[in-house]
C-alpha positions in Angstrom: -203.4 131.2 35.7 -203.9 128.9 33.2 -201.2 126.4 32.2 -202.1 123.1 29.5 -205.6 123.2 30.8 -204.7 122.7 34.7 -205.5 126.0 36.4 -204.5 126.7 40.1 -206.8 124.0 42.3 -205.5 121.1 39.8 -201.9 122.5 40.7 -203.0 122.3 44.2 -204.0 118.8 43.6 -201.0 117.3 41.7 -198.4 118.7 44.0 -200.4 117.0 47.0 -200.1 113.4 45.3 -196.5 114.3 44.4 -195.8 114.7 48.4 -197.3 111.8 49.3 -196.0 109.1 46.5 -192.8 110.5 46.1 -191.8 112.2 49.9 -190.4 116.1 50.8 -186.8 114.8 50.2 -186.9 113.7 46.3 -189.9 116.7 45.1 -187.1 119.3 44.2 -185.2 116.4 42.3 -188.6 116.0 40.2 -189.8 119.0 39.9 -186.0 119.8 38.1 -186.6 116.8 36.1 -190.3 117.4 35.2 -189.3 121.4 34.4 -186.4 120.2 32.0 -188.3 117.6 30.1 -191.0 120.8 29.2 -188.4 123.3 28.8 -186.3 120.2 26.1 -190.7 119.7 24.4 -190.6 123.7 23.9 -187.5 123.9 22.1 -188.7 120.7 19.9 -192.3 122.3 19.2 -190.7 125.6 18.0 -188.0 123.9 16.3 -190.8 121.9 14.6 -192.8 125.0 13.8 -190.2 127.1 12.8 -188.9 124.1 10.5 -192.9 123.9 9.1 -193.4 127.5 8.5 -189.7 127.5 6.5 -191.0 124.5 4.2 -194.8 125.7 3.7 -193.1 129.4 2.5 -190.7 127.6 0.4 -193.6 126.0 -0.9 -195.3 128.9 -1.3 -192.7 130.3 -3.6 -192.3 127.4 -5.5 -196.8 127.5 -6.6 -195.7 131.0 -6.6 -193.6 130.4 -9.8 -196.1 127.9 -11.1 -198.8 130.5 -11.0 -196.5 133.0 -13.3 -196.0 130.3 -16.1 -199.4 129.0 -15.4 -200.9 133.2 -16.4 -198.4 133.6 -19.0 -199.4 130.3 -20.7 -202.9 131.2 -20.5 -201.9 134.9 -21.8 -200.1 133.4 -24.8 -203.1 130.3 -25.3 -205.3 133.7 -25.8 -203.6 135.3 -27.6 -203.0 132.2 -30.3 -206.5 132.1 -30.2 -207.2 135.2 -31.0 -204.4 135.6 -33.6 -205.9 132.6 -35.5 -209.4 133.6 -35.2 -208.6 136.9 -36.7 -206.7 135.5 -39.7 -208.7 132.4 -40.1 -212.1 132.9 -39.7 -211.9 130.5 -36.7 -215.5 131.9 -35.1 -217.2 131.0 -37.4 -215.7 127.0 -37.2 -216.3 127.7 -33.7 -219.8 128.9 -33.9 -221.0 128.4 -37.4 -223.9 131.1 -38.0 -226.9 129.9 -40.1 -225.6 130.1 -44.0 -228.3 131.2 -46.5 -230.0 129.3 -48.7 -227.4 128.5 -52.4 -229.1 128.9 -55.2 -229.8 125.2 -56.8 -226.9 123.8 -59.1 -227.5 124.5 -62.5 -225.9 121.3 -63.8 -227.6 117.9 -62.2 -225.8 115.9 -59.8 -226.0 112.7 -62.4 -224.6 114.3 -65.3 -220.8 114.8 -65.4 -218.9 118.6 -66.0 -218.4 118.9 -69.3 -214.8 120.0 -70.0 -214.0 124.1 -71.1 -213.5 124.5 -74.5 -210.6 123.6 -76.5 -208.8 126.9 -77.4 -208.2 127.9 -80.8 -205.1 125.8 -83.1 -202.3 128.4 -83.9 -202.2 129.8 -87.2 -199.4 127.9 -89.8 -197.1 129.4 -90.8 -196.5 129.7 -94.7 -194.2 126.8 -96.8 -191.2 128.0 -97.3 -190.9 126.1 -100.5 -194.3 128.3 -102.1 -192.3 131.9 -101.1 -189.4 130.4 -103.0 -190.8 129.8 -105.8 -192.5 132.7 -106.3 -189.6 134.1 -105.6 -187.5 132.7 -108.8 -190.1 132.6 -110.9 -190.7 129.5 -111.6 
């Protein structure tokens, strides 16, 4: 028998000095005393536990939550990703593979682009005076 470490000649030991400093007549008055105080430090230890398992699973389900929204976020952070990649081009901004040589510029870099060409004037039309005239005669 084991109890807090004191096994059986220890017990031997303590009730002896009890005897002798407190007497025969006031042991059962301290032993009741002594038996009530550990009975009143169990009920506070598993109170305390009981109350510190309730808060570290309340706990629990709270990081629980966190974790869902923390997966989903990175779900929809990938999936952003690879949306945009896809449409943009974005690997290649990412990781920019090795473009091939341009061919060289065929006008040089000092002289400005000359402007397209201006497109043709529209035809005009005929005087109306000249198809009146003909017209009468004169």
């Amino acid at each position: 028998m084991d109890f807090l470490g004191v096994g059986v000649p220890e017990l031997a030991v303590i009730i002896v000095l009890a005897l002798i400093f407190v007497g025969p007549r006031d042991l059962p008055k301290l032993a009741g005393r002594a038996a009530k105080v550990l009975r009143d430090i169990r009920r506070m230890s598993e109170g305390i536990s009981a109350e510190w398992q309730r808060e570290v699973n309340a706990v629990d389900l709270d990081l629980g939550g966190v974790k869902e929204l923390a997966d989903e976020l990175n779900a929809a952070q990938s999936a952003v990703k690879k949306a945009t990649s896809a449409t943009l081009g974005l690997d290649d901004l990412v990781s920019p593979k090795p473009a091939a040589a341009k061919p060289a510029d065929p006008t040089p870099a000092d002289q400005p682009p000359t402007a397209p060409p201006a497109p043709p004037a529209a035809p005009t039309p005929p005087e109306e005076t000249a198809s009146r005239d003909t017209a009468t005669g004169e």
